[in-house]
C-alpha positions, -999 to +999 in steps of 0.1 A: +000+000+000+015+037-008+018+059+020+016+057+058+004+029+077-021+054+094-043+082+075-062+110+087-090+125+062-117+155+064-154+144+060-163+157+028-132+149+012-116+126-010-098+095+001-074+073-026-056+046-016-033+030-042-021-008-035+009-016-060+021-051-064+053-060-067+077-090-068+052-111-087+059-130-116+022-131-128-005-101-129-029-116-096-067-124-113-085-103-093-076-082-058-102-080-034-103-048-011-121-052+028-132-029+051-124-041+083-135-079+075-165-069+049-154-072+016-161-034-001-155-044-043-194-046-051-205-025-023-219+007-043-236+017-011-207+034+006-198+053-027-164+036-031-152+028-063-121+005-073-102+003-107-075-024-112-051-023-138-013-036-145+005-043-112-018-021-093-054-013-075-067+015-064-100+025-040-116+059-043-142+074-022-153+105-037-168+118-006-156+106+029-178+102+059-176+087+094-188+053+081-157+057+061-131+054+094-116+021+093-091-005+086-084-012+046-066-042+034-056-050+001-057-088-006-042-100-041-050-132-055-016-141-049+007-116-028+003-109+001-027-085+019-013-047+028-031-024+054-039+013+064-062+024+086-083+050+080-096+081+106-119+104+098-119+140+107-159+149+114-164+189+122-187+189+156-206+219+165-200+228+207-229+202+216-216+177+199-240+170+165-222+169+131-224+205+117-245+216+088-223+232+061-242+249+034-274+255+053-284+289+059-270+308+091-289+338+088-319+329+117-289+316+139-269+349+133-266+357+167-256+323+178-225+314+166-218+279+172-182+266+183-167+242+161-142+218+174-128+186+148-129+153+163-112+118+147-134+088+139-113+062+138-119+023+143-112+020+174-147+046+182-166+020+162-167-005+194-150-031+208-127-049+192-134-083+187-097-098+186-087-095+223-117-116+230-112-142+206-074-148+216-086-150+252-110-172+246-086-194+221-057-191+247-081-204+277-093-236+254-058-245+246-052-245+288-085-267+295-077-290+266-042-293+280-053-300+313-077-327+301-051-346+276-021-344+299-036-349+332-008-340+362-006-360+392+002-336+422+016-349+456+007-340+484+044-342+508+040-338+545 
């Protein structure tokens, strides 16, 4: 993936991420790009487009929003998958609610909101699910130890 591991965008704007593969000795057949673990490539809902073409795919969304905050992996056929996460700057008015650009200001003249710019980033999404999973997988490994390899314990007085 080109850039940073880590990218911070404005709502509103546009975000590009180019994933270039190299060291292959054959074009991969297809690449398939995933949002976290959803798989985006036929997902026209979220207004993200991807174009593939000679050692390279790239993912465009015109017009970023919070929905857009996450982790994106490139995953060719046959290289291996590249990351960055994604944040997403969202302008906040002083109580909190996204801010209304373009609406008009004239009735609200004499209040004159604060604006403050906050990150949405993956991590605000929730939970993440990993921690829980390895716990879960590390604390199966010790009960199906303890029932294959029994220990005999002594008591010495």
């Amino acid at each position: 993936m080109q850039g940073p591991s880590e990218r911070v965008v404005a709502a509103g704007s546009r975000l590009k991420l180019v994933c270039t593969i190299k060291d292959i000795s054959k074009t991969p057949p297809f690449v398939f790009w995933y949002q976290g673990t959803r798989m985006i490539n036929y997902d026209s809902t979220k207004g993200v487009h991807i174009t593939s073409e000679q050692g390279r795919s790239v993912l465009v969304v015109p017009s970023v929003s919070d929905e857009h905050a996450g982790n994106y992996t490139c995953s060719p056929a046959n290289a291996s998958p590249s990351s960055v996460l994604v944040h997403v700057a969202v302008e906040t008015t002083e109580s909190g609610a996204p801010s209304r650009r373009g609406q008009k200001e004239v009735e609200e003249a004499d209040k004159t909101p604060v604006r403050q710019l906050g990150v949405k980033s993956a991590s605000s999404a929730g939970p993440r699910v990993l921690p829980q999973t390895l716990a879960l997988f590390l604390l199966a490994l010790l009960l199906l130890d303890a029932l294959t390899f029994p220990r005999v314990f002594q008591r010495s007085l």
